[in-house]
Biopython code that builds the backbone (N, CA, C, O; Angstrom):
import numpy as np
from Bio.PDB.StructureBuilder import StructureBuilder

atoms = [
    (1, "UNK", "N", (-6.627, 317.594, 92.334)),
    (1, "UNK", "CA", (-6.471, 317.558, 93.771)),
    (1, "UNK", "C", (-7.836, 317.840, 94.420)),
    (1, "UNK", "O", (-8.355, 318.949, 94.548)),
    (2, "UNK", "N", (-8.378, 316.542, 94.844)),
    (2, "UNK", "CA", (-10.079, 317.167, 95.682)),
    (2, "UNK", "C", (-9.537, 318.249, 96.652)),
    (2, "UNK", "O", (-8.463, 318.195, 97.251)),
    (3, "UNK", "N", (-10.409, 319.183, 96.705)),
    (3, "UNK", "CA", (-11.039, 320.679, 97.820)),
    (3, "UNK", "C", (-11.057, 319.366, 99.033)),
    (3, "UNK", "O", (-11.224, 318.146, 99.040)),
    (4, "UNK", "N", (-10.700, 320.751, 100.270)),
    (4, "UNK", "CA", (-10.601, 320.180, 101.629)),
    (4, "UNK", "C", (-11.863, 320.316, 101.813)),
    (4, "UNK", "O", (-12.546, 320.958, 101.016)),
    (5, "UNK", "N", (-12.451, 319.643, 103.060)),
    (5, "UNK", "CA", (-13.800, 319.467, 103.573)),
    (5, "UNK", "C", (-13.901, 320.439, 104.812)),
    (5, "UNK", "O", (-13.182, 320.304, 105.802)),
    (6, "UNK", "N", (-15.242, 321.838, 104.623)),
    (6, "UNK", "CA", (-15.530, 322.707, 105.666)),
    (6, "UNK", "C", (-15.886, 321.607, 106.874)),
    (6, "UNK", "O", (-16.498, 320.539, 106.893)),
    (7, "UNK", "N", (-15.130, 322.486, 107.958)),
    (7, "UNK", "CA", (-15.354, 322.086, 109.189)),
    (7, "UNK", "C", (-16.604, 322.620, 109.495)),
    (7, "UNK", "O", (-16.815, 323.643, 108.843)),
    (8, "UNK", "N", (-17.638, 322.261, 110.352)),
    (8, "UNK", "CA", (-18.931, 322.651, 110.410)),
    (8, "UNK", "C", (-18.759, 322.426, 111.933)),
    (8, "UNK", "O", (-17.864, 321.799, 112.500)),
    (9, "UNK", "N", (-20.156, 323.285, 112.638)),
    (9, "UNK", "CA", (-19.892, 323.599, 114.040)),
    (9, "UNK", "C", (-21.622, 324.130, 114.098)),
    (9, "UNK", "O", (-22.356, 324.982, 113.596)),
    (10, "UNK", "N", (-21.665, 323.032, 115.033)),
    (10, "UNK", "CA", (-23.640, 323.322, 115.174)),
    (10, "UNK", "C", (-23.512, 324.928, 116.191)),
    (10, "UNK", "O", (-24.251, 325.872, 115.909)),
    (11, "UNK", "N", (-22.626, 325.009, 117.195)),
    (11, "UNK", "CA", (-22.664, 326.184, 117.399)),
    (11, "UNK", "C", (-22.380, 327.748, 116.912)),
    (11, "UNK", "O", (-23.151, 328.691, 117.090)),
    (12, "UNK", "N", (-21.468, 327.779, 116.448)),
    (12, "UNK", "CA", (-21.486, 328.448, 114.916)),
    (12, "UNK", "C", (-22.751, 328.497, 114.386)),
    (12, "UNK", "O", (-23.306, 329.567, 114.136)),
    (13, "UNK", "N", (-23.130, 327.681, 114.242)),
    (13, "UNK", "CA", (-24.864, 327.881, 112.922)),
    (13, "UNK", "C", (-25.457, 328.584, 113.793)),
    (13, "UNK", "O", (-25.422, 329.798, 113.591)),
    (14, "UNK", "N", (-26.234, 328.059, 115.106)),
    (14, "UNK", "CA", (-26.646, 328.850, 115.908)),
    (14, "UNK", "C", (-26.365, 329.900, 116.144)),
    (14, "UNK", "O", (-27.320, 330.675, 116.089)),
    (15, "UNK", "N", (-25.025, 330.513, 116.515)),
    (15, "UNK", "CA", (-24.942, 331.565, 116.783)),
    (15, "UNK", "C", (-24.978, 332.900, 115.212)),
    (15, "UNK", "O", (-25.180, 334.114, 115.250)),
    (16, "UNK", "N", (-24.710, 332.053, 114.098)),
    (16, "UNK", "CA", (-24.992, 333.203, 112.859)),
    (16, "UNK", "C", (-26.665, 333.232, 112.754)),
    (16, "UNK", "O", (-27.377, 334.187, 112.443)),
    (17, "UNK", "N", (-27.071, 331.810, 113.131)),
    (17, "UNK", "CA", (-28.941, 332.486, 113.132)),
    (17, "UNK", "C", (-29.175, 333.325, 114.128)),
    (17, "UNK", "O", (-30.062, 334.176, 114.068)),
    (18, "UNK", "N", (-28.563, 333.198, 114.924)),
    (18, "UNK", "CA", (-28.659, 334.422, 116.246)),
    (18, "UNK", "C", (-28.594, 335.701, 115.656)),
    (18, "UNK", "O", (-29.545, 336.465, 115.488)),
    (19, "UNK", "N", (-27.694, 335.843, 115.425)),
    (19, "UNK", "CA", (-26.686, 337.004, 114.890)),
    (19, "UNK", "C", (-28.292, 337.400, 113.528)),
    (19, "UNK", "O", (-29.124, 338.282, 113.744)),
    (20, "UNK", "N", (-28.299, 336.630, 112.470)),
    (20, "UNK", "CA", (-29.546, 337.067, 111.415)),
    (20, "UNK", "C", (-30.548, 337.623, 112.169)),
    (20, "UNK", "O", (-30.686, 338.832, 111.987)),
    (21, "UNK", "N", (-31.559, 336.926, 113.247)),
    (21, "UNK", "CA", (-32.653, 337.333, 113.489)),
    (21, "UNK", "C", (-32.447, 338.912, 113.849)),
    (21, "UNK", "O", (-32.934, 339.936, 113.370)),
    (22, "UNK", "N", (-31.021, 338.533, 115.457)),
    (22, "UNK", "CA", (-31.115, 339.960, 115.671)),
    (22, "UNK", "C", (-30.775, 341.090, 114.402)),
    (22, "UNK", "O", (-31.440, 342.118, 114.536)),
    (23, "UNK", "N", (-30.219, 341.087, 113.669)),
    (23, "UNK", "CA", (-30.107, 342.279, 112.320)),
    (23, "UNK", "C", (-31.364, 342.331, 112.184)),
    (23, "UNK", "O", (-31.881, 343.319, 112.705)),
    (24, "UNK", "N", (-32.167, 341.490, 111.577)),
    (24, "UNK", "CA", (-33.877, 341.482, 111.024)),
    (24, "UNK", "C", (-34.239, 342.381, 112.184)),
    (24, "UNK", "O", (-34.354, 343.566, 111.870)),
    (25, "UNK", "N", (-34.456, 342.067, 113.519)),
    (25, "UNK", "CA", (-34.743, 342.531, 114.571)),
    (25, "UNK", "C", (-34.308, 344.027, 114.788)),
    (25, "UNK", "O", (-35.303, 344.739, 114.653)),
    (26, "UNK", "N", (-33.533, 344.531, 114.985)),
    (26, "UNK", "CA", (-33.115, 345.769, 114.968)),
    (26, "UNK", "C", (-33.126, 346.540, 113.468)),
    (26, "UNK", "O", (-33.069, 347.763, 113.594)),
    (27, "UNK", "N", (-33.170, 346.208, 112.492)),
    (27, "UNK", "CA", (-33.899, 346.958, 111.237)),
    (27, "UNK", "C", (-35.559, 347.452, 111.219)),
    (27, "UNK", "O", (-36.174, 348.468, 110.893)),
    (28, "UNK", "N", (-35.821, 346.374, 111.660)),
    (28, "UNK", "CA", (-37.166, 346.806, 112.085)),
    (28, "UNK", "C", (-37.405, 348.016, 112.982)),
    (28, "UNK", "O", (-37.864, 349.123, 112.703)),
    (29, "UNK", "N", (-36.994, 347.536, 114.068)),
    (29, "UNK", "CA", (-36.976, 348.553, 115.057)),
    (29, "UNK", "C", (-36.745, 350.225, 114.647)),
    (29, "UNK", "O", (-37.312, 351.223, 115.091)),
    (30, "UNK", "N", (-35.428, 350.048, 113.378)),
    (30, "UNK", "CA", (-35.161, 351.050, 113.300)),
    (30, "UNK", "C", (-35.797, 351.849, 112.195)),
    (30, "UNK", "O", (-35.678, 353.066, 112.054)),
    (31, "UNK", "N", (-36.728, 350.744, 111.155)),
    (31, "UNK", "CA", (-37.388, 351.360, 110.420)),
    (31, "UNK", "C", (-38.727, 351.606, 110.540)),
    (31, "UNK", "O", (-39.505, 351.811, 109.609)),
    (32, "UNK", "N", (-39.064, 351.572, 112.101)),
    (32, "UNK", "CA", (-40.272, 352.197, 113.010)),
    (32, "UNK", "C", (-40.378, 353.375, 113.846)),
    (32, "UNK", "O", (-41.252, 353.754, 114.626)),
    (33, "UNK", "N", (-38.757, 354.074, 113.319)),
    (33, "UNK", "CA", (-38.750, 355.455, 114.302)),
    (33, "UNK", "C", (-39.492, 356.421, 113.140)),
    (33, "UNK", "O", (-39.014, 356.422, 112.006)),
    (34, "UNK", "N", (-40.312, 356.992, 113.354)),
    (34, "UNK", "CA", (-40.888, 357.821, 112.684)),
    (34, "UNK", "C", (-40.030, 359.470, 112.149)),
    (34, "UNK", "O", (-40.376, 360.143, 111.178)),
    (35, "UNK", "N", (-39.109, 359.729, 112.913)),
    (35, "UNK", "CA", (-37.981, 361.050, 112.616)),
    (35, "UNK", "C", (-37.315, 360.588, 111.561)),
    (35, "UNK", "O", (-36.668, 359.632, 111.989)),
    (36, "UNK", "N", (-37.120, 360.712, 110.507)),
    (36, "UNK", "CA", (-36.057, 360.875, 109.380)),
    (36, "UNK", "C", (-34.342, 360.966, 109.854)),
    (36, "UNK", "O", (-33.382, 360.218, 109.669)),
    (37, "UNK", "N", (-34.480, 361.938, 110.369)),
    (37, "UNK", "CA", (-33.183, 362.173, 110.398)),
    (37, "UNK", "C", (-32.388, 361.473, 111.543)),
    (37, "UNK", "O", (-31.187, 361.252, 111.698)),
    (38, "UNK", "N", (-33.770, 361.139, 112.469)),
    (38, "UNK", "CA", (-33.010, 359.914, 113.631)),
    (38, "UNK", "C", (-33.034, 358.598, 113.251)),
    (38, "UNK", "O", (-32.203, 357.771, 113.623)),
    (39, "UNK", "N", (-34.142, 358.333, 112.379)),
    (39, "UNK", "CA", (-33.701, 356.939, 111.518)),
    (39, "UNK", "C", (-32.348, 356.721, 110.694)),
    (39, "UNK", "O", (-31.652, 355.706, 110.665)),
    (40, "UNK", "N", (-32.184, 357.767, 110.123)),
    (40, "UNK", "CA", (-31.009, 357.712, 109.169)),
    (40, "UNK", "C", (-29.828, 357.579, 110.144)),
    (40, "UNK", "O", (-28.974, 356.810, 109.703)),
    (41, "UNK", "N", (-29.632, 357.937, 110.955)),
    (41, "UNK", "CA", (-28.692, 357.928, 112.215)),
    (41, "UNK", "C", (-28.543, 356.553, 112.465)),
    (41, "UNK", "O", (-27.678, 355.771, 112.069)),
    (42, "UNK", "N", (-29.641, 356.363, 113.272)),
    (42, "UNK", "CA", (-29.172, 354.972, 113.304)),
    (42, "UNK", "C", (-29.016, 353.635, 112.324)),
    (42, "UNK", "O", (-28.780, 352.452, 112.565)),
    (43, "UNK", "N", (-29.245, 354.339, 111.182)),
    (43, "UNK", "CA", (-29.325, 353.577, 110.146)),
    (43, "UNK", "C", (-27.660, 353.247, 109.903)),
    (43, "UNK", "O", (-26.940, 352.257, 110.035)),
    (44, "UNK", "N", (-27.515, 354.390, 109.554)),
    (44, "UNK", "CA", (-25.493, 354.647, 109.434)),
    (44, "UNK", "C", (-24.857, 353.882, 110.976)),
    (44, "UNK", "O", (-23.830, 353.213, 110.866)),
    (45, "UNK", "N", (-25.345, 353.986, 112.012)),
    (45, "UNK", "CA", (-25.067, 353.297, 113.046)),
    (45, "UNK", "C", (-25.256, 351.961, 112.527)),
    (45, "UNK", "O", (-24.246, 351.346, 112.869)),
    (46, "UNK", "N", (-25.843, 351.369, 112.031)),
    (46, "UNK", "CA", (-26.162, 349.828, 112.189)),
    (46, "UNK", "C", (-25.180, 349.455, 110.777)),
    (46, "UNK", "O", (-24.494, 348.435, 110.719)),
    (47, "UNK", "N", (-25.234, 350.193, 109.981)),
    (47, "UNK", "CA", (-24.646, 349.476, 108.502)),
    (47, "UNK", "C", (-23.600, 348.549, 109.027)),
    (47, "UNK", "O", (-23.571, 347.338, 108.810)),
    (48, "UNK", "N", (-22.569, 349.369, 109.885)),
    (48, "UNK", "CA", (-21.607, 348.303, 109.791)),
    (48, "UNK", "C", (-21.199, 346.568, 110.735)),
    (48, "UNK", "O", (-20.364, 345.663, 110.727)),
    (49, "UNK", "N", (-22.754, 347.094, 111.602)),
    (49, "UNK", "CA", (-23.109, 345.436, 111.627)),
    (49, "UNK", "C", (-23.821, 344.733, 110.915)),
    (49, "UNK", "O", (-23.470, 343.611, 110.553)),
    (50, "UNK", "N", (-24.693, 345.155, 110.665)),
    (50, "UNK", "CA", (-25.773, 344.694, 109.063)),
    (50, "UNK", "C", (-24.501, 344.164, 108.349)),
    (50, "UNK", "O", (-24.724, 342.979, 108.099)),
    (51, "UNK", "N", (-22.864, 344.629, 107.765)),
    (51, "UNK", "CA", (-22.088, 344.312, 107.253)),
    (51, "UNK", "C", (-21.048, 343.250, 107.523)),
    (51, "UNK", "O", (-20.283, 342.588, 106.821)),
    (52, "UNK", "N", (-21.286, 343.333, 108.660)),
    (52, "UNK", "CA", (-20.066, 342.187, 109.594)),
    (52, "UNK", "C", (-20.884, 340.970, 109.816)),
    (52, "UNK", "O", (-20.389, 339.896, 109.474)),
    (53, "UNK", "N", (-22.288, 340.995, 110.442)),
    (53, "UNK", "CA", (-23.002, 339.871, 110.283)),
    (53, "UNK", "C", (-23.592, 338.971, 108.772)),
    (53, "UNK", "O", (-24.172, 337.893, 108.901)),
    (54, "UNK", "N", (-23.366, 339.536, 107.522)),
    (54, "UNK", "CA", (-23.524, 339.128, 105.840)),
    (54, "UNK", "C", (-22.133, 338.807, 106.095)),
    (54, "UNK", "O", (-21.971, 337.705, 105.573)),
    (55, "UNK", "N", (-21.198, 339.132, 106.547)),
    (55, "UNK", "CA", (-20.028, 338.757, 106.112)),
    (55, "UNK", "C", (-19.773, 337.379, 107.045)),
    (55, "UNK", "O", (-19.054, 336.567, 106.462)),
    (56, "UNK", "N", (-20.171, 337.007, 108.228)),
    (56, "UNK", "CA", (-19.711, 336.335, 108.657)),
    (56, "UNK", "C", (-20.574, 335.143, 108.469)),
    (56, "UNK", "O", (-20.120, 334.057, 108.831)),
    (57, "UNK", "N", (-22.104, 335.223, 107.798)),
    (57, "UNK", "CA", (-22.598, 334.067, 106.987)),
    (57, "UNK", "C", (-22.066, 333.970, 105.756)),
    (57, "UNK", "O", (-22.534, 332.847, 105.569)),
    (58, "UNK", "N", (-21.714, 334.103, 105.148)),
    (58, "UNK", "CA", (-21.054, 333.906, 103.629)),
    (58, "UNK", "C", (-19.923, 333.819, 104.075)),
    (58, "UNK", "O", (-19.427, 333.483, 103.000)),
    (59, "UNK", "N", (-18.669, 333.842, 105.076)),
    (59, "UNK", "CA", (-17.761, 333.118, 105.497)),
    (59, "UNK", "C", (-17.927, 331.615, 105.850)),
    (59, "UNK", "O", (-17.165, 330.720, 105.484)),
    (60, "UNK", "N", (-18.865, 331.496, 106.497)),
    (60, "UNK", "CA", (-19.389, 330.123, 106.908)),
    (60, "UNK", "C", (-19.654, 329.462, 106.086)),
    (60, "UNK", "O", (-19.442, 328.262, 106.263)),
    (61, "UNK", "N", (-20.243, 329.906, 104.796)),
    (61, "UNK", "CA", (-20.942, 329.052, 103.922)),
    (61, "UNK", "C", (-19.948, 328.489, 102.943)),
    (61, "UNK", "O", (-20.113, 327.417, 102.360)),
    (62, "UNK", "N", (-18.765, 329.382, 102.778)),
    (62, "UNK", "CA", (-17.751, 329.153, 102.136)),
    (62, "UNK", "C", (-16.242, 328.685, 102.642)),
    (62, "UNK", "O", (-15.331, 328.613, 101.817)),
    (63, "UNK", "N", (-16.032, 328.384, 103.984)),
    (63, "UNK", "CA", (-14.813, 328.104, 104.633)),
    (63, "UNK", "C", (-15.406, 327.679, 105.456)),
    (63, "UNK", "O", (-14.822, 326.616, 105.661)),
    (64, "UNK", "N", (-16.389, 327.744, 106.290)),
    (64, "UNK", "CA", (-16.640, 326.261, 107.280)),
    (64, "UNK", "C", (-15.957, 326.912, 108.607)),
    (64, "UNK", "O", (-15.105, 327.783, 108.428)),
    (65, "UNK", "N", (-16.303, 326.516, 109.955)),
    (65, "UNK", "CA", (-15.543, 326.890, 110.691)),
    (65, "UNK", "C", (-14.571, 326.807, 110.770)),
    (65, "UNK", "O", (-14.044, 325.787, 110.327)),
    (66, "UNK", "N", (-13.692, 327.933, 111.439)),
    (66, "UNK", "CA", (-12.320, 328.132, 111.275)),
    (66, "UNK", "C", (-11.523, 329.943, 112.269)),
    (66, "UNK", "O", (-12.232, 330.582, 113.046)),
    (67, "UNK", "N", (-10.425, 330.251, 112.025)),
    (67, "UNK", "CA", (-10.366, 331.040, 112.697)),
    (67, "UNK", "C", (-10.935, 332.636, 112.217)),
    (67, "UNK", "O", (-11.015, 333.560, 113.027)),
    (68, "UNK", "N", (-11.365, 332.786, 110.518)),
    (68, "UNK", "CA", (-12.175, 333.681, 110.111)),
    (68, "UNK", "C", (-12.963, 333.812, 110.835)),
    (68, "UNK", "O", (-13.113, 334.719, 111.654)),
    (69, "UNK", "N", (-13.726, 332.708, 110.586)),
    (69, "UNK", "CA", (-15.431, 332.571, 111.115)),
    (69, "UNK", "C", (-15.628, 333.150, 112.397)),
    (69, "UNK", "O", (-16.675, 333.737, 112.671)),
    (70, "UNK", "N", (-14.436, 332.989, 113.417)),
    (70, "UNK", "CA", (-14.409, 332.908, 114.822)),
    (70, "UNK", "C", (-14.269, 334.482, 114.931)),
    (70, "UNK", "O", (-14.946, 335.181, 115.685)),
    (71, "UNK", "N", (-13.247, 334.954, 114.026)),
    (71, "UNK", "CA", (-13.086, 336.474, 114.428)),
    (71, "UNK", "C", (-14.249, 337.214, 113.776)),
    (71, "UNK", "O", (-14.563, 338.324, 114.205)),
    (72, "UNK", "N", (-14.819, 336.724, 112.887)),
    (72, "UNK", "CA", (-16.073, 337.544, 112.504)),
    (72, "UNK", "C", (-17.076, 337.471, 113.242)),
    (72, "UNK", "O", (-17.979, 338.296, 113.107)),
    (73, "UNK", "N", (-17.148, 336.471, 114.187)),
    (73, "UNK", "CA", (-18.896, 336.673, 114.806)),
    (73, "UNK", "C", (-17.972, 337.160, 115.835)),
    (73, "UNK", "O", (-18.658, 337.968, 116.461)),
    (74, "UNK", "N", (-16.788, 337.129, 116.376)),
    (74, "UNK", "CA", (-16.406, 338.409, 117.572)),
    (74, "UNK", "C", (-16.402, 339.633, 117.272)),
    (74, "UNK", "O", (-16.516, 340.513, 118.125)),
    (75, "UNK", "N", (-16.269, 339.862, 116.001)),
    (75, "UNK", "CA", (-16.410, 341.496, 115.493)),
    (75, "UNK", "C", (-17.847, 341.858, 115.551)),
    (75, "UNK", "O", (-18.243, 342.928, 116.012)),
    (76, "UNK", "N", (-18.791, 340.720, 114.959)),
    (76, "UNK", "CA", (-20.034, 341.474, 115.132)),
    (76, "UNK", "C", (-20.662, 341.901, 116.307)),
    (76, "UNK", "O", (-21.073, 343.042, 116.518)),
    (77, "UNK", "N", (-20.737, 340.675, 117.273)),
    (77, "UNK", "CA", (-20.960, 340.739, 118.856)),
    (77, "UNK", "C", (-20.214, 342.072, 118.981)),
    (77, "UNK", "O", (-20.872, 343.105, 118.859)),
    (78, "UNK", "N", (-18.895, 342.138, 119.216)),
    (78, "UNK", "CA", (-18.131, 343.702, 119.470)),
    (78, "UNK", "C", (-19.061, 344.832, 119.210)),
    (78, "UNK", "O", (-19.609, 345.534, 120.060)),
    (79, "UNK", "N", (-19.156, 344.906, 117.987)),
    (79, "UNK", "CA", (-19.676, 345.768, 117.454)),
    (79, "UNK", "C", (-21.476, 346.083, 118.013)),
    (79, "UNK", "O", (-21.947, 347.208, 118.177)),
    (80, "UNK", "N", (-22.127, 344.941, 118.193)),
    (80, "UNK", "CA", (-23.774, 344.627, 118.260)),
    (80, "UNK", "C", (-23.458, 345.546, 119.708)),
    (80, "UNK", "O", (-24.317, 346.311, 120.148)),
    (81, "UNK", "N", (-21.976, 345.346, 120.451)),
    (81, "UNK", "CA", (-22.461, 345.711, 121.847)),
    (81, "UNK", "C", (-22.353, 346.851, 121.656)),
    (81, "UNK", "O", (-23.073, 347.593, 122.324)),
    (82, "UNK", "N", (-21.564, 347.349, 120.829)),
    (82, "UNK", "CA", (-20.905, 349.247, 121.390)),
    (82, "UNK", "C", (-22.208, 350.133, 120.418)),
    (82, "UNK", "O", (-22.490, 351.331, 120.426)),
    (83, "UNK", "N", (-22.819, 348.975, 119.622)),
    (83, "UNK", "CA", (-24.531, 349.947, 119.147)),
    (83, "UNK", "C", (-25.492, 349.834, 120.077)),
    (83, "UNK", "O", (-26.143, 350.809, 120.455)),
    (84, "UNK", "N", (-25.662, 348.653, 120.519)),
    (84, "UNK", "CA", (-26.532, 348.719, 121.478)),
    (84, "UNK", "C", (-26.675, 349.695, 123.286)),
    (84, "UNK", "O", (-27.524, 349.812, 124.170)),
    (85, "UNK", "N", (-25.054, 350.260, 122.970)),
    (85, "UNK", "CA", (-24.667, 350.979, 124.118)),
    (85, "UNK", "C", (-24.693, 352.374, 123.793)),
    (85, "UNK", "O", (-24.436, 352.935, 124.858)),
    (86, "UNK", "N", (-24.850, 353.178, 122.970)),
    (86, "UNK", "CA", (-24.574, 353.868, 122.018)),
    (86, "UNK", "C", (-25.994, 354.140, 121.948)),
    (86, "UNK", "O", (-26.301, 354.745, 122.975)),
    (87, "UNK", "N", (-26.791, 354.001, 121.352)),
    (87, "UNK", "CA", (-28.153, 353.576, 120.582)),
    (87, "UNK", "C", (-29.094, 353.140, 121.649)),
    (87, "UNK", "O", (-28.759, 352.138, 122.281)),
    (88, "UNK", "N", (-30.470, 353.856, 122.025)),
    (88, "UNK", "CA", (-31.520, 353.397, 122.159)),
    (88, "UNK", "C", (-32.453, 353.202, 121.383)),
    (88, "UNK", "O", (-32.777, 354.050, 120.552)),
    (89, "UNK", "N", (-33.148, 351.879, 121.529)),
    (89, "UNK", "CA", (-33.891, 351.108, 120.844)),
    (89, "UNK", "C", (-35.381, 350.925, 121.273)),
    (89, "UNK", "O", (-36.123, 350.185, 120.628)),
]
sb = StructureBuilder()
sb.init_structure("model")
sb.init_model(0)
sb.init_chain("A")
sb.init_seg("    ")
for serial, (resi, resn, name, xyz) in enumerate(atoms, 1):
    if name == "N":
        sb.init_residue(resn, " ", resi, " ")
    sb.init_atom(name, np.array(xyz, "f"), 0.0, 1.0, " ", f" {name:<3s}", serial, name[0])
structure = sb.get_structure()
């Protein structure tokens, strides 16, 4: 029985390269605070978008757009906002 064919979505791509730079982008940031113990802070702050954004490229790459895909880059956004509200940078 041939595998179904991933639905692909140029916006989707865009928005998970979005989603990559900013992680790259805010790791940096955060591995330029010179305090230890306020790096590590926000370090544990960020894991679990660092985690939701890997997850929602390796969803893509493997299921194609769909309603996963859709709820994972809303979880990350969710999430990107309540760190970025939370968290100065």
């Amino acid at each position: 029985m041939p595998r179904k064919r991933r639905k692909l979505s140029k916006d989707m791509e865009a928005e998970i390269a979005a989603a990559q730079r900013k992680v790259e982008l805010v790791m940096a940031m955060i591995y330029d605070i010179t305090d230890e113990e306020t790096q590590g802070e926000y370090l544990s702050g960020f894991e679990q978008i660092n985690a939701a954004a890997s997850h929602l490229s390796e969803s893509y790459v493997l299921k194609g757009f769909c309603e996963e895909t859709e709820g994972a880059l809303a979880l990350y956004k969710g999430l990107l906002e309540r760190f970025e509200q939370e968290y100065e940078l």
